[in-house]
C-alpha positions in Angstrom: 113.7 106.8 80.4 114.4 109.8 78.3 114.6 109.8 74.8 117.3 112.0 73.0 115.4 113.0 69.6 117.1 115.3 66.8 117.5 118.4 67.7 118.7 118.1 71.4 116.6 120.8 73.5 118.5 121.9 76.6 114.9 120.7 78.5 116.2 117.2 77.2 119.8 117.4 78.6 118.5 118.6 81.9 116.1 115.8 82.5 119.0 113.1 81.0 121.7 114.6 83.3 119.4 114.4 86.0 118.7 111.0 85.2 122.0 109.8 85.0 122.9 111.6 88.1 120.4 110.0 89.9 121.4 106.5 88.5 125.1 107.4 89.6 124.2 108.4 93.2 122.3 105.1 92.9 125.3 102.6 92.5 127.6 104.7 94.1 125.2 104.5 97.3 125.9 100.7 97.3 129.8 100.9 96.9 131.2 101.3 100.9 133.5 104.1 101.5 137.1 103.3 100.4 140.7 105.1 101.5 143.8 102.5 99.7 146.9 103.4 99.4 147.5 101.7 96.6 144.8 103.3 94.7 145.9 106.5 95.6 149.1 106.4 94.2 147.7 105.7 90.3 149.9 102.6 89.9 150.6 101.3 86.3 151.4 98.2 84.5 154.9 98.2 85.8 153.8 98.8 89.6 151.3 95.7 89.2 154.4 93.6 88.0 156.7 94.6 90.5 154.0 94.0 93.4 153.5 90.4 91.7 157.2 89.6 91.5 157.6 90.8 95.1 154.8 88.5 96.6 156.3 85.6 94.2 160.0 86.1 96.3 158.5 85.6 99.4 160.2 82.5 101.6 158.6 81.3 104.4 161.0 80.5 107.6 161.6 77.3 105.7 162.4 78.0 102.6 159.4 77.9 100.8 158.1 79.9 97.8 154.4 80.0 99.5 152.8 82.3 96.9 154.8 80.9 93.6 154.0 77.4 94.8 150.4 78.4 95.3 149.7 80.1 92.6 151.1 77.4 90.4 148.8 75.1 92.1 145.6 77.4 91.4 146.8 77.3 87.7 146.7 73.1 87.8 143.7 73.2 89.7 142.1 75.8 87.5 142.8 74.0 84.0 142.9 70.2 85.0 144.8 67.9 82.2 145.0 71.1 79.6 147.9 72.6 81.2 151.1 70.8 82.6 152.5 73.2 85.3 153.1 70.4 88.0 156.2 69.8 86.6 157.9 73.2 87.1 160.6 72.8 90.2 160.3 75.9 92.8 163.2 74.5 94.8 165.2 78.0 94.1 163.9 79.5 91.8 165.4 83.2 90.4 162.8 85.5 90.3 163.1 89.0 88.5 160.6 92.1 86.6 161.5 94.0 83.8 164.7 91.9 83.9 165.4 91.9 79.6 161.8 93.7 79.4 160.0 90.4 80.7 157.4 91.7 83.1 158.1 89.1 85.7 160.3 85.9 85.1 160.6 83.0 87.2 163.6 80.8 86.5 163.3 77.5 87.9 166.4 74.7 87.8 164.7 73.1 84.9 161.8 75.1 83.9 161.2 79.2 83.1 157.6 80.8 83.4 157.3 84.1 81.8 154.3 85.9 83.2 153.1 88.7 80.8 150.9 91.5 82.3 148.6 93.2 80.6 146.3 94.1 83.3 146.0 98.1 81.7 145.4 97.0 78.4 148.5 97.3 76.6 149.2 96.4 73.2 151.1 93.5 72.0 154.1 93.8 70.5 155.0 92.3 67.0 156.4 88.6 68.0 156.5 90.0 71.8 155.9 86.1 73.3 158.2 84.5 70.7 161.0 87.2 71.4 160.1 86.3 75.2 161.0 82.4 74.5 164.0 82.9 72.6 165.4 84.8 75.6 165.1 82.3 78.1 166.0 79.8 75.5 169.3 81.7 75.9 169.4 81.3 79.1 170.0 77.8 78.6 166.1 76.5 78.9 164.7 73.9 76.3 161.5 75.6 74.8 159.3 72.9 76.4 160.6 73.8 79.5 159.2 77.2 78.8 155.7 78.3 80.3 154.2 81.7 79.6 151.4 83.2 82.3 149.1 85.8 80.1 147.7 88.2 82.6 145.0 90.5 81.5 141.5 91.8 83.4 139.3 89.9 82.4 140.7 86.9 79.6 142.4 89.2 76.9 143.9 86.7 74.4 147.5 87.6 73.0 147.1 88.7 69.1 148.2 86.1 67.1 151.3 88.5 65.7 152.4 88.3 69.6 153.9 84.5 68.1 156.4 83.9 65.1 154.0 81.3 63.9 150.3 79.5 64.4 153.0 76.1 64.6 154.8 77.8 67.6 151.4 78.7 69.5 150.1 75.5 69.5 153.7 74.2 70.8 152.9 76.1 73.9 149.1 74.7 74.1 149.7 73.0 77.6 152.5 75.5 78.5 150.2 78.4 78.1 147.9 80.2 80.7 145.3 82.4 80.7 144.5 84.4 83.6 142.1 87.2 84.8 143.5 89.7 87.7 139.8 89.9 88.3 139.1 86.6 88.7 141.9 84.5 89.1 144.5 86.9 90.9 141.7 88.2 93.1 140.8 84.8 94.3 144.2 83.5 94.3 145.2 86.4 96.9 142.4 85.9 98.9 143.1 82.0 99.3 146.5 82.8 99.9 146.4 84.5 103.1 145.1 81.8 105.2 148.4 79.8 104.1 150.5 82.5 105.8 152.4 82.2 109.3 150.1 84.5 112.3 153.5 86.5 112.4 153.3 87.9 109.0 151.4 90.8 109.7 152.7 93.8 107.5 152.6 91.2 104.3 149.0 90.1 105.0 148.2 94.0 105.7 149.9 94.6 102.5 147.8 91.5 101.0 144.9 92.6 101.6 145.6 96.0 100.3 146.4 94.9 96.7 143.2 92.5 97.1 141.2 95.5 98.0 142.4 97.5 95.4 141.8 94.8 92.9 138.2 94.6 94.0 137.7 98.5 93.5 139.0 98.0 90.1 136.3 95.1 89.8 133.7 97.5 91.1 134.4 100.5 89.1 134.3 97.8 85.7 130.8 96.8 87.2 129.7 100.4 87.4 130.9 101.7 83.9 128.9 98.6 82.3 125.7 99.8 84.6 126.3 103.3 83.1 126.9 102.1 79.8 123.5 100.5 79.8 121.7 103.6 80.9 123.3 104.7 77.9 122.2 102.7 75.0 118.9 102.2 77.0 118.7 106.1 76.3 119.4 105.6 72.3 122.9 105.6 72.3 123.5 103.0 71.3 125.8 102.6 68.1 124.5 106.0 67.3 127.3 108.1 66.6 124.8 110.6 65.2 123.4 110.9 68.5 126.3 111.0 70.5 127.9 113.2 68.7 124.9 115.4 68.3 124.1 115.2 72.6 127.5 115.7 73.9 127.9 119.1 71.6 125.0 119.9 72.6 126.2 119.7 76.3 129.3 121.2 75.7 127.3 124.0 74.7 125.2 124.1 77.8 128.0 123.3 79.7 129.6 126.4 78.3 126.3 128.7 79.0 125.9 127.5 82.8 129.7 128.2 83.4 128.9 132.0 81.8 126.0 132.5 83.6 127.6 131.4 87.1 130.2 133.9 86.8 127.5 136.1 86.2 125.4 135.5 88.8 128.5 135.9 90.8 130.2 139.0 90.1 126.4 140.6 90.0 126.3 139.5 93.7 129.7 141.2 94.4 129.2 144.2 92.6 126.6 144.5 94.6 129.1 145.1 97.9 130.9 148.1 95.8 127.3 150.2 97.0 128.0 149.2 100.7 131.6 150.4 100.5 132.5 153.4 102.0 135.6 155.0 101.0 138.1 156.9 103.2 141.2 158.3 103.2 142.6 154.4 104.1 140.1 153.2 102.0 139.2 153.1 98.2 138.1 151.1 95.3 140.3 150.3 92.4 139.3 151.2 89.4 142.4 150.1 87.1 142.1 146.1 87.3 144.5 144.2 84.7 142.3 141.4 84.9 138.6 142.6 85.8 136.9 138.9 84.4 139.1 137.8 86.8 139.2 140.1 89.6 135.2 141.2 90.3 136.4 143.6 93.3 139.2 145.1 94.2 140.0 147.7 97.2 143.4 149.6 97.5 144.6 149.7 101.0 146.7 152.8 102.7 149.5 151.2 104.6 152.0 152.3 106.7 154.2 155.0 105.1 154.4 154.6 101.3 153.2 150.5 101.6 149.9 149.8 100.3 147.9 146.8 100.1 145.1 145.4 98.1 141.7 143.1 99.1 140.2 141.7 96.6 138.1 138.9 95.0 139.5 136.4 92.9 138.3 134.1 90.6 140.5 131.4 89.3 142.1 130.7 85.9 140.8 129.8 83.6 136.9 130.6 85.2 135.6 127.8 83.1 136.8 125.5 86.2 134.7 127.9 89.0 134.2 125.6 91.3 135.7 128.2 94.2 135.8 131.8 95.1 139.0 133.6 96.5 139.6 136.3 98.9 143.1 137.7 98.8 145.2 140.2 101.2 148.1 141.6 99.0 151.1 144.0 99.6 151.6 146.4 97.3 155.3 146.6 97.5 157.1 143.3 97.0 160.1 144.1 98.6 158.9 143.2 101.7 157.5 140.5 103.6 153.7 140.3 104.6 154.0 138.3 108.0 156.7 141.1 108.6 154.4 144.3 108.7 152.0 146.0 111.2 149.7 145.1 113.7 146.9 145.9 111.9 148.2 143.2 108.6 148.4 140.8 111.8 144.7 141.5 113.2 143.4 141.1 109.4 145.9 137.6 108.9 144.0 136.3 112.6 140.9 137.8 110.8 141.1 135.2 107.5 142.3 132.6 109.1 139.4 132.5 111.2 136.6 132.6 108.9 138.6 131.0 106.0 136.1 128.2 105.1 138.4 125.5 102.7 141.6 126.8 102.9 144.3 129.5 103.9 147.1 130.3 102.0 150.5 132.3 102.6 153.2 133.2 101.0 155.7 136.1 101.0 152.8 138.6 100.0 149.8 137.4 100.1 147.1 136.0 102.2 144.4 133.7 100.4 141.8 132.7 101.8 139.4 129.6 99.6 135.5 128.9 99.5 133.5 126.3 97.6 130.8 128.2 96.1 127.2 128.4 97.8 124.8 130.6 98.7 126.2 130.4 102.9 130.2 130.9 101.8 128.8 133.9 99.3 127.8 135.4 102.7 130.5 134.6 104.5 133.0 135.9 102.2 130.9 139.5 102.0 131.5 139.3 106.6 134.7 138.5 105.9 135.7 140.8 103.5 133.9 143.5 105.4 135.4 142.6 108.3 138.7 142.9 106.9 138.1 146.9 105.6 136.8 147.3 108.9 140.4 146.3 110.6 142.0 149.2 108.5 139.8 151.7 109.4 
């Protein structure tokens, strides 16, 4: 692999990048296409508890806590003789989430189990667990009818400070339980779907959902410890000289390809300017607010004192060019574009047409999107041609 000396040469970021891309396409090969809702919507901490708690109120037709009651007997199954969970009662139990900032509480006729999610890595609070326990002391619970579930990726311990004393932690020795969403919650859910009735088909849809998610959490922990290899395999590792030295050296690069795209761009367009013919309908615009922005722009004779404008867009900042706009304009803003002539019509029909990722409208404008290549480049210069010629 690719050594990164002193002295980063952009001939060593290219062949790195290209490396790591390569070793990227390479895992990401043997991950299967994915669409889940749940991943989509970016849940947090809070969404993981309230999906938890919901699964732990679910009563079968008679009257059983199937998921509580299982995953209770995953934990005594799990940890044997150095946990005492089979005593906890889950008769009718009361089961709440951020109910006095508890993630998810499970109040029992006799016994309390306060399940603590940390699955995104939070911080614990100073005396977080003890404040926990004297709350559902309140409640009217002995403290060794208190049981606490710790719920972290992959093991987390709490911080010592998360207890009022070393005395009180070791009270909760055989009340305390350590699980791993990864692991534990991911198997736990996958076992528990076979104890469901055939009839429960939106919660098992909605089961396997949260197990798949879960999974592509596991996955995407599995690929940045693959990557993070290719890293230190590379010299990175605990090198801060070197990391810091490589990554400003491909911000710089980054910075100089980004320049030079635009470049390369706008010389390609400028390029069309020669091919333009001007009329008495037709003329370039020489007074551009924005010309970094706005590589070519053509002012339109409309109907009576309305005038339009065609022109090339870049977007803002042009650090992020990644597409290329073609834009229809009115001049005057009082009126409406889908409201004017025929020949704004022809040009709309025109855009939308050969618009390649996207067509935009709003009260004056038509936009039309392409992702940068060589093929949209050309299509955009028909297009925009095609356009001038619809004036004429």
């Amino acid at each position: 692999m690719s050594k990164i000396k002193k002295n980063v040469k952009y001939a060593d970021i290219l062949a790195l990048a290209k490396e790591y891309s390569e070793k990227l396409e390479e895992v990401k090969k043997k991950q299967p296409y994915h669409l889940n809702i749940i991943e989509e919507l970016h849940i947090n901490e809070n969404a993981h508890s309230r999906i938890l708690a919901k699964l732990l109120q679910y009563k079968d037709n008679e009257g059983k806590y199937v998921f509580l009651q299982s995953l209770l007997e995953y934990i005594n199954d799990k940890n044997g003789s150095s946990c005492d969970f089979s005593k906890i009662n889950v008769v009718s139990p009361e089961i709440t989430q951020e109910k006095d900032r508890i993630d998810v509480l499970v109040l029992g006729e006799k016994q309390a189990v306060i399940i603590e999610n940390k699955i995104c890595g939070a911080n614990d609070q100073e005396k977080q667990l003890h404040r926990y326990v004297e709350k559902v002391k309140g409640k009217g619970y002995g403290k060794s009818d208190i049981y606490i579930v710790y719920l972290t990726k992959y093991y987390q311990s709490p911080t010592k400070n998360t207890w009022s004393s070393k005395v009180e932690e070791g009270k909760f020795k055989a009340r305390f339980c350590n699980l791993s969403y990864m692991i534990d919650i991911l198997q736990w859910l996958n076992d528990v779907k076979d104890k469901l009735d055939e009839k429960e088909t939106e919660l098992k849809s909605a089961l396997e959902q949260y197990a798949n998610y879960l999974q592509i959490l596991k996955n995407e922990d599995k690929m940045e410890a693959k990557m993070k290899q290719f890293f230190e395999n590379n010299g990175f590792s605990k090198d801060v000289d070197k990391v810091v030295e490589t990554h400003n050296s491909l911000t710089e690069f980054n910075d100089g390809i980004v320049e030079y795209k635009r470049n390369l761009i706008v010389e390609e367009i400028c390029k069309w300017k020669e091919e333009i013919k001007e009329t008495d309908k037709i003329e370039l615009y020489k007074e551009e607010a924005e010309p970094e922005y706005n590589p070519l722009v053509v002012k339109c004779k409309g109907v009576g004192s309305q005038d339009y404008f065609l022109y090339i867009k870049f977007a803002k900042p042009y650090q992020n060019l990644e597409n290329i706009y073609c834009v229809f304009q009115v001049e005057d803003t009082k009126n409406n574009i889908s409201e004017t002539n025929d020949t704004v019509k022809k040009i709309k029909k025109v855009l939308q047409d050969k618009c390649k990722e996207g067509f935009n409208e709003d009260k004056h404008t038509y936009e039309c999107t392409w992702l940068l290549s060589n093929a949209n480049l050309k299509q955009l210069k028909e297009t925009f041609f095609e356009v001038l010629n619809t004036i004429k």
